[in-house]
C-alpha positions as CSV (number, residue, x, y, z in Angstrom):
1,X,-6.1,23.8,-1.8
2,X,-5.7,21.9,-5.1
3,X,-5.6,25.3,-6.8
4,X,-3.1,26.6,-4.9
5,X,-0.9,23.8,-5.6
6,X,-1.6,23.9,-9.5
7,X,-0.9,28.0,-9.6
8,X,2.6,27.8,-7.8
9,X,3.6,24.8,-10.1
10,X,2.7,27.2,-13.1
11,X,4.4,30.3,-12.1
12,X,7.9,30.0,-12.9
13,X,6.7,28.8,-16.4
14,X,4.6,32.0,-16.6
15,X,7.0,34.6,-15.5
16,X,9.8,32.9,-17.9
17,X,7.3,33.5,-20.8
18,X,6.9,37.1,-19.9
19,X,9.9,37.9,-19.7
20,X,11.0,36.6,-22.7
21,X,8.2,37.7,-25.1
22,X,8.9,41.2,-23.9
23,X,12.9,41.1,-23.8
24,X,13.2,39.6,-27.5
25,X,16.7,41.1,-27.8
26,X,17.9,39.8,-24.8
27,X,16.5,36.3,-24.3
28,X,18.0,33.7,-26.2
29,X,17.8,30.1,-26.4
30,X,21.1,28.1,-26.1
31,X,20.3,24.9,-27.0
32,X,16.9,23.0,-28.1
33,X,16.7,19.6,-28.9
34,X,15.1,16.9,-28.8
35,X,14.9,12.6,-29.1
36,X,12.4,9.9,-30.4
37,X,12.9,6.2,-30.3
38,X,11.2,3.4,-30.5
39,X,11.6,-0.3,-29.0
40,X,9.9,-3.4,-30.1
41,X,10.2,-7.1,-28.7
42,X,9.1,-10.3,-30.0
43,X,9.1,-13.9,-28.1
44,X,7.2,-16.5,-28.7
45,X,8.1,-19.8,-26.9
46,X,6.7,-23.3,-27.4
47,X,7.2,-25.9,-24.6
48,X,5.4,-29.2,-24.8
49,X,2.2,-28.2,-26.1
50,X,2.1,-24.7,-24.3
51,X,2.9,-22.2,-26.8
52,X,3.3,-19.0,-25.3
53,X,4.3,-15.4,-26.8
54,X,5.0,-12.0,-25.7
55,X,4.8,-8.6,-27.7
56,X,6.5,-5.3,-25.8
57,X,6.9,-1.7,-27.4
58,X,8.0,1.1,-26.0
59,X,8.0,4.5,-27.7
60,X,10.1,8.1,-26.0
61,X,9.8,11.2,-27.2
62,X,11.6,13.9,-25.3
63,X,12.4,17.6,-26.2
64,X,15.4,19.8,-24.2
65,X,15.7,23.6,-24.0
66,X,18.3,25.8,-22.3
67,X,18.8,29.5,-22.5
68,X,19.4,32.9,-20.9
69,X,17.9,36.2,-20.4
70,X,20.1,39.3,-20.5
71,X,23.4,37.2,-19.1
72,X,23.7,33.6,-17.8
73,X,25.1,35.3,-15.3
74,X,21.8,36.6,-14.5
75,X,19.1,34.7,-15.2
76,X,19.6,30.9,-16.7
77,X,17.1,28.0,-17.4
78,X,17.0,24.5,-18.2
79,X,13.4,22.8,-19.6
80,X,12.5,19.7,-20.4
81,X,9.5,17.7,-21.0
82,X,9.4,13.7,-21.8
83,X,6.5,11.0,-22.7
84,X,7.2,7.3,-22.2
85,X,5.1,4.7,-23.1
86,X,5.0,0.8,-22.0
87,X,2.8,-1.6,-24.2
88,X,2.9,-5.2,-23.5
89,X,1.1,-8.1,-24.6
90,X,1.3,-11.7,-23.5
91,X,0.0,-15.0,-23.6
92,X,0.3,-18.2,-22.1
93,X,-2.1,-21.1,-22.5
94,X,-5.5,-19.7,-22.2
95,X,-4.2,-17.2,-20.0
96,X,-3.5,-13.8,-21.2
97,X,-1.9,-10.4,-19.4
98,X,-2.0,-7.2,-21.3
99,X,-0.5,-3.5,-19.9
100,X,-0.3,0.1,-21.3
101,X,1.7,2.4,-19.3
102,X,2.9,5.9,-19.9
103,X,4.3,8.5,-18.0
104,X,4.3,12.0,-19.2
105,X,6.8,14.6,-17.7
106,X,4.6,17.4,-18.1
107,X,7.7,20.0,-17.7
108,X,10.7,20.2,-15.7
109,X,12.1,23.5,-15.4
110,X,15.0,24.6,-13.2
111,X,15.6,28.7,-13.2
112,X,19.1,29.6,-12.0
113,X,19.7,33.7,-11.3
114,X,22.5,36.0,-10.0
115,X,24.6,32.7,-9.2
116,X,28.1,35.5,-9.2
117,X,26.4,37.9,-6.9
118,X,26.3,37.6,-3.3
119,X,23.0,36.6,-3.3
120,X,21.8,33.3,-5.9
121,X,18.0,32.1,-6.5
122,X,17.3,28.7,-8.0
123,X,13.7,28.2,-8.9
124,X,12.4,24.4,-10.0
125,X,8.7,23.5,-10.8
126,X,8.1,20.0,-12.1
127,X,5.3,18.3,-13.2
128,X,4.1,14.6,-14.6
129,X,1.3,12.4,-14.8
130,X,1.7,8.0,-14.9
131,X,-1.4,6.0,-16.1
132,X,-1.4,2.2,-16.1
133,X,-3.7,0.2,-17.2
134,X,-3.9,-3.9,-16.6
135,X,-5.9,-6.9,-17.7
136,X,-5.0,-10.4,-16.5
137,X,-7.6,-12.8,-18.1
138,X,-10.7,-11.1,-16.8
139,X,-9.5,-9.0,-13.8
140,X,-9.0,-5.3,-14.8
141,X,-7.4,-2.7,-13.0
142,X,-7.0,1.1,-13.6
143,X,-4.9,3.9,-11.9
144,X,-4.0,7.2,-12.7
145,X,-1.1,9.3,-10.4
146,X,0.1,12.8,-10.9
147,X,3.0,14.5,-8.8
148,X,3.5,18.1,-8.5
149,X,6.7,20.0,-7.5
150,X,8.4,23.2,-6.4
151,X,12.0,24.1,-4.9
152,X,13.2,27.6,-4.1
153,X,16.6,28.1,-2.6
154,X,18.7,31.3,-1.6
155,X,22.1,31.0,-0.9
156,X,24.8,33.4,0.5
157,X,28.1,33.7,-2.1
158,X,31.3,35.3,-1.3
159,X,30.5,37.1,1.7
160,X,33.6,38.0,3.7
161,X,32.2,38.4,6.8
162,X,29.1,36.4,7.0
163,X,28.8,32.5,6.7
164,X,28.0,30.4,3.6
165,X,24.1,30.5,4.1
166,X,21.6,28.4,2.4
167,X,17.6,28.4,2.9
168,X,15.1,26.9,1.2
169,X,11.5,25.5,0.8
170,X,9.7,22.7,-1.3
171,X,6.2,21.6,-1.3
172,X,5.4,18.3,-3.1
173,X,1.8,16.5,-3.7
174,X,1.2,13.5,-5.0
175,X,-2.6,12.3,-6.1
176,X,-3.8,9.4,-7.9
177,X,-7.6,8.4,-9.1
178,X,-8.9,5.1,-9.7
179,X,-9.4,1.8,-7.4
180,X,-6.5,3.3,-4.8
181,X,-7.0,6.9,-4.7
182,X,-4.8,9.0,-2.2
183,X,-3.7,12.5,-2.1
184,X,-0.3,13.0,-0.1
185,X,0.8,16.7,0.2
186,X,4.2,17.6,1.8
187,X,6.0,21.1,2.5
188,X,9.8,21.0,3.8
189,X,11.7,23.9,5.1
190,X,15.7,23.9,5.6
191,X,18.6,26.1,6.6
192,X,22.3,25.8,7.0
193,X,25.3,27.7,7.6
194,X,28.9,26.6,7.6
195,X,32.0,28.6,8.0
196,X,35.8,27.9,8.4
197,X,38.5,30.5,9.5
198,X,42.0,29.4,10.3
199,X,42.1,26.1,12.0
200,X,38.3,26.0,12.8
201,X,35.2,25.1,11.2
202,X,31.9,24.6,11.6
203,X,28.2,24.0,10.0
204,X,24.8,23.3,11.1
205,X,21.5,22.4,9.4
206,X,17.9,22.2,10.4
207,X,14.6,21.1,8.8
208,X,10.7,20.8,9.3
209,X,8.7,18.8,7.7
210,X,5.2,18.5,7.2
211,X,3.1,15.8,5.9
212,X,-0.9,15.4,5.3
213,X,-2.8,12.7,4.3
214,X,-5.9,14.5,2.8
215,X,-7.9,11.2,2.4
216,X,-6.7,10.0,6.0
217,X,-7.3,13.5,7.5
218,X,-3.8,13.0,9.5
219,X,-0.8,15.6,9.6
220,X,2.6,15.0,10.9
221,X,5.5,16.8,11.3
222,X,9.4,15.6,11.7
223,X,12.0,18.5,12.7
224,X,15.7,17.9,12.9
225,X,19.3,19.6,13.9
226,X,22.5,18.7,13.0
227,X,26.1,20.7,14.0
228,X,29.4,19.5,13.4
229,X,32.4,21.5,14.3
230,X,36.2,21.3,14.3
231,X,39.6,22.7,15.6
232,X,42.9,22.3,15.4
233,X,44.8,23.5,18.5
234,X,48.2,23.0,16.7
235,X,49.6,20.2,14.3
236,X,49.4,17.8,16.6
237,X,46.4,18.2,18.6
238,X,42.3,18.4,16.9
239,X,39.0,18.3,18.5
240,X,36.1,17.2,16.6
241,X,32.5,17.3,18.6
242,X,29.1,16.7,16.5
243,X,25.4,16.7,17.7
244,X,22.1,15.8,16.6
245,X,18.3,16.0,17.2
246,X,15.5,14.8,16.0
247,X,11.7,14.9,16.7
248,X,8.8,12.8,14.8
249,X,5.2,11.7,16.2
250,X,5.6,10.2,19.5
251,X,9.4,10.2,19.6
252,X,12.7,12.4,20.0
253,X,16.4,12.1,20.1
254,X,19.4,13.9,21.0
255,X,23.4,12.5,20.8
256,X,26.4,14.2,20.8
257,X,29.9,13.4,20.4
258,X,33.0,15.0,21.1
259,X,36.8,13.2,20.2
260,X,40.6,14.3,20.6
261,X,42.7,12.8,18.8
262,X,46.8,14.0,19.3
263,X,50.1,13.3,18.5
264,X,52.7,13.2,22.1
265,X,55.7,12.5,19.6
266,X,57.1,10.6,16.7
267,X,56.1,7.4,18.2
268,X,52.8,8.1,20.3
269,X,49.7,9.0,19.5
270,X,46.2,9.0,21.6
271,X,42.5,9.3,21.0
272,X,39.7,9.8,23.1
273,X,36.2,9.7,22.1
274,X,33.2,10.5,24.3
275,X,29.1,10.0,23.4
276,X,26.2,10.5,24.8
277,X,22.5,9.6,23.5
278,X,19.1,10.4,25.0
279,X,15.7,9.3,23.3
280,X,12.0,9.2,24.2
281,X,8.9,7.6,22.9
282,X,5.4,7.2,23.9
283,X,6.2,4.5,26.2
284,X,9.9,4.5,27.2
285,X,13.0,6.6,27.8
286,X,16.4,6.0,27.2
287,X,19.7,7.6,27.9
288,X,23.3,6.3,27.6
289,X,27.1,7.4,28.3
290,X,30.1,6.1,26.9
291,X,33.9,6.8,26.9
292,X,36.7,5.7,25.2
293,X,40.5,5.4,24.6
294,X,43.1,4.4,22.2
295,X,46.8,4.4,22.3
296,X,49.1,3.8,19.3
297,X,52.6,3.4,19.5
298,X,54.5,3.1,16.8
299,X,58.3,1.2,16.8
300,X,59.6,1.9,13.3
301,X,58.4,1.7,9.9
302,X,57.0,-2.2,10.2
303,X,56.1,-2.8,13.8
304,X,52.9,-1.0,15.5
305,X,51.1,-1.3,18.7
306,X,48.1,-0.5,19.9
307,X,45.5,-0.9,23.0
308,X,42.2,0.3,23.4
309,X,39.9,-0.3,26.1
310,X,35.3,1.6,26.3
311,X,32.7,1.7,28.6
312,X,29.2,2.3,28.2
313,X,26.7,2.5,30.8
314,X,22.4,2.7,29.9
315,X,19.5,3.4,31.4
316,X,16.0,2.5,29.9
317,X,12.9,3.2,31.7
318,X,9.6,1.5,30.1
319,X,6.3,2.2,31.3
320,X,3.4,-0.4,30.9
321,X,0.1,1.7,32.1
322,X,1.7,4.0,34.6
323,X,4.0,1.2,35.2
324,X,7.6,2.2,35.1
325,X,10.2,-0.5,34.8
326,X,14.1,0.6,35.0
327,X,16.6,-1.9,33.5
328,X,20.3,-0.6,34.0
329,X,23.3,-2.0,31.9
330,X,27.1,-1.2,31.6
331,X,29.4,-2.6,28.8
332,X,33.3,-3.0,29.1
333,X,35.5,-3.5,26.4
334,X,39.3,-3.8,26.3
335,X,41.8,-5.0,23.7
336,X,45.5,-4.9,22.1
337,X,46.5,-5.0,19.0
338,X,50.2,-5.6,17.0
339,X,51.0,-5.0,13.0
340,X,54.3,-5.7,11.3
341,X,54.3,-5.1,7.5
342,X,57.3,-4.8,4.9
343,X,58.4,-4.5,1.4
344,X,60.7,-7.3,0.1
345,X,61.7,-6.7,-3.6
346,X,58.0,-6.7,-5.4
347,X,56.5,-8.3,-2.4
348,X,55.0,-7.2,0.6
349,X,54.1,-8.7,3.6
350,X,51.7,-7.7,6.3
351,X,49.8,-9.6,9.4
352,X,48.5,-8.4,12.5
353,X,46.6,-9.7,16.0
């Protein structure tokens, strides 16, 4: 398993220095750069007869590449790689706490191709190591983490007929020796669409997710869907509805929403909204309904009205060892509502209730 995770996080890197060593003519760098600094800090404090100090450094070296292959059209990339380091030294009294950290961005490469065709790729590997190690007086500790990472995305572009399409996959993994080992390895799959055509629109997105604890010996896996959609019957009158689902260990969830909101004339206006939720767990069940309403009027430019009035009934059932107990519950909720507001000279005024 390990190896497979090391051999994707090299390929990009390896097909980028194919392709380059056997297209001289056509590959060229763009840019390549680079930056070193240094930081150092000094303190030293004396209070009473405590005399305390404290030494920090902290040294960056980074170098930056960007180029192209053929066309940036068709194939452009971005690569970076960056050390920091962390040294600290301090004392206070008889006690002491020293610290070296660094963190080395092994590479971070992103790969962009065909991003004017219907069809574009971006590739990204990344890769970077962080070791600290600690002494407070005579209590050491050590730790060492690395993190490995891939992304590849395919998205629709210009495609008359079809929907703006995206897909993609990442797998992550994160290890770490020392006192607290762990190794936590991750793979996430998404898609969405989203299109628009005169006065309607719409887009939806899913994703899976799977996690695994290698030193726990657990997996999990969380999955979701999310739509959102929209017309406007004229230019007074739009619907809006949205819905959503989700599923992790032990629990899931669906609500949806729908809400009309028109204009009747200069003066009126109205908007009703209507959810719903249901959810589930290991031990309980829940499911809800509301509806609501809200009229404006409006009298002129500095007086408005409103009233708005919701309901909400829920239903949870929770089971104690076969045990089900219902509890039932219903909310009501009514109010109005005045503004006045107006511009004297430089001044305005507003207050409502």
């Amino acid at each position: 398993m390990t190896r497979r995770y090391f051999a994707s996080g090299q390929l990009i890197l390896i097909i980028m220095c194919i392709i380059m060593s056997r297209s001289k003519s056509y590959a060229q760098f763009k840019y390549f750069g680079g930056e070193l600094k240094f930081e150092s800090q000094y303190q030293d404090v004396l209070n009473g007869d405590r005399y305390s100090t404290s030494f920090r450094r902290n040294p960056m070296f980074a170098i930056n590449t960007a180029g192209d292959i053929f066309s940036p059209r068709l194939f452009y990339f971005t690569a970076r790689t960056t050390v920091n380091g962390n040294y600290s030294n301090s004392r206070n009294g008889d006690n002491f706490y020293n610290i070296k950290q660094y963190f080395w961005d092994y590479y971070n490469v992103d790969v962009a191709m065909f991003q004017y065709s219907p069809l574009k790729i971006n590739l990204s590997a990344r890769e970077g190591e962080f070791t600290s190690e600690s002494q407070y007086s005579a209590v050491k500790h050590f730790s060492n983490s690395r993190r490995q990472e891939q992304r590849v995305s395919l998205a629709t572009h210009q495609f008359p007929f079809l929907p703006t399409t995206t897909v993609s996959m990442q797998q992550t993994r994160s290890w770490a020796l020392g006192t607290d080992p762990y190794d936590l390895r991750s793979q996430q799959f998404s898609a969405g669409i989203s299109a628009s055509r005169g006065n309607s629109s719409m887009s939806m997105s899913t994703s899976l997710s799977k996690m695994n604890d290698v030193y726990a010996n657990t997996r999990e896996q969380y999955y979701s869907v999310m739509f959102q959609g929209a017309q406007e019957l004229n230019d007074f009158h739009k619907i809006d509805v949205s819905s959503e689902y989700y599923r992790y260990v032990g629990f899931s969830s669906l609500a949806g929403s729908a809400l009309y909101t028109g204009t009747l004339n200069s003066q009126f206006g109205v908007s009703t909204n209507v959810t719903g939720n249901a959810s589930s767990g290991t031990s309980y069940s829940s499911t809800s309904l509301g509806v609501g309403q809200l009229v404006q009027f409006v009298q002129d430019e500095n007086f408005r009205y409103n009233a708005n009035y919701s309901i909400k009934t829920s239903q949870e059932v929770y089971d104690n060892n076969g045990i089900k107990s219902p509890y039932a519950s219903s909310d009501w909720n009514t109010g109005v509502g005045a503004s006045h507001g107006r511009s004297i000279g430089f001044a305005s005024i507003s207050n409502s209730i």
